[in-house]
N, C-alpha and C positions, 0 to 999 in steps of 0.2 A: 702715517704721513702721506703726501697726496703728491702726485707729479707737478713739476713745473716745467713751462716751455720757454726759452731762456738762451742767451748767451752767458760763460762761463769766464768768469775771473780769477785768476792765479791771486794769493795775499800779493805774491813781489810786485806783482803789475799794479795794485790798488796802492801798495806801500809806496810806489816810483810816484803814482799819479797821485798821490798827496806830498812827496817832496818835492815836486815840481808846481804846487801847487803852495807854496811854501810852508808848509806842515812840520813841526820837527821829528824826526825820525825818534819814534814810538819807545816809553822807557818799560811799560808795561802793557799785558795784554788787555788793559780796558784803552789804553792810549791808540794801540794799534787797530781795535774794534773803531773808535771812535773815528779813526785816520781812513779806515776802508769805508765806514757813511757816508763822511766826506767826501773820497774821492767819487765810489758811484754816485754820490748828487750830483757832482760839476760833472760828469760826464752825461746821466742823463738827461742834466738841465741843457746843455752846450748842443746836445743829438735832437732835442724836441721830445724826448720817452718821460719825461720825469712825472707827467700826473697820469700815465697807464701802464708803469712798471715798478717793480718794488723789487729791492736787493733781497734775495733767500739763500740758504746755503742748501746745497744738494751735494750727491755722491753720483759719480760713475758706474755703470753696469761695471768696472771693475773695482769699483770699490774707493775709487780715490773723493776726497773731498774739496770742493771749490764752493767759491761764490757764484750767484746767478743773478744777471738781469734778465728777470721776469715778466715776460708777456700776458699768462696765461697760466692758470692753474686747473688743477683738475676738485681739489677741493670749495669748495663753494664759499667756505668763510675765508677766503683770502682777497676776497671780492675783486676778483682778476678773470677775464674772460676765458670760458672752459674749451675756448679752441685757439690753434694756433692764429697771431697776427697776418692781418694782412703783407705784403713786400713793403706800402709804403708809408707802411709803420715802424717797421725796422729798420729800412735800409740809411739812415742816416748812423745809426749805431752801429751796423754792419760795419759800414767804412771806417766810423773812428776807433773800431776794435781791431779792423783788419782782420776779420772773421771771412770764410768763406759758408756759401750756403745760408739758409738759414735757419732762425730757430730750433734747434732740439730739445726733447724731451729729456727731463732726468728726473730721477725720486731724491726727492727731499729727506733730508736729514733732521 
C-alpha cells in the first residue's frame, strides 16, 4: 500500500459532521461507513477539494488508524497527483478542519 498526503479525520469528527448534517446516528458498521462518505463529501464539496481528493484510510507512524482527505498519492492507480498540493489548494480545507500546517504524509492501510 502506497503513501497518501492528506488531512486526517477522527470517525467522531465524520460521525458529528453527519449528525449535523442530519444523518441518523449509525445502527451498524456499513451505516456508519456510509455516514463518514457523506460527511467527507459535504465537506469537500463545501472547501472547493471534492473533484482532486478522495477519502483513504491510513495509519500513523504510531500505528493509530484514521481517515484521510487525500491530495496526493504515491501510488499511481489512485490517480491523485504523486506530489504534495499546492497552499491554494488546500487551504480552504485547512480552515474548515482547523488544521495547522499542511498536508502530511501517511501510509495507507
Amino acid at each position: 500500500m502506497g503513501k497518501f498526503c492528506g488531512y486526517l479525520l477522527g470517525e467522531e469528527w465524520l460521525l458529528q459532521r453527519g449528525i449535523e448534517l442530519g444523518y441518523p446516528r449509525p445502527k451498524t458498521r456499513d451505516d456508519a461507513m456510509q455516514i463518514f462518505c457523506l460527511a467527507s463529501r459535504d465537506v469537500r464539496t463545501e472547501t472547493g477539494v471534492y473533484a482532486y481528493t478522495k477519502l483513504r484510510r491510513v495509519k500513523t507512524p504510531q500505528g493509530k488508524r484514521y481517515w484521510c482527505i487525500a491530495f496526493a498519492a504515491t501510488d499511481f492507480w489512485e490517480q491523485l497527483p504523486t506530489t504534495a498540493p499546492r497552499e491554494e489548494e488546500y487551504i480552504a480545507l485547512k480552515e474548515a478542519l482547523k488544521k495547522d500546517g499542511p498536508p502530511r504524509w501517511f501510509r495507507g492501510t
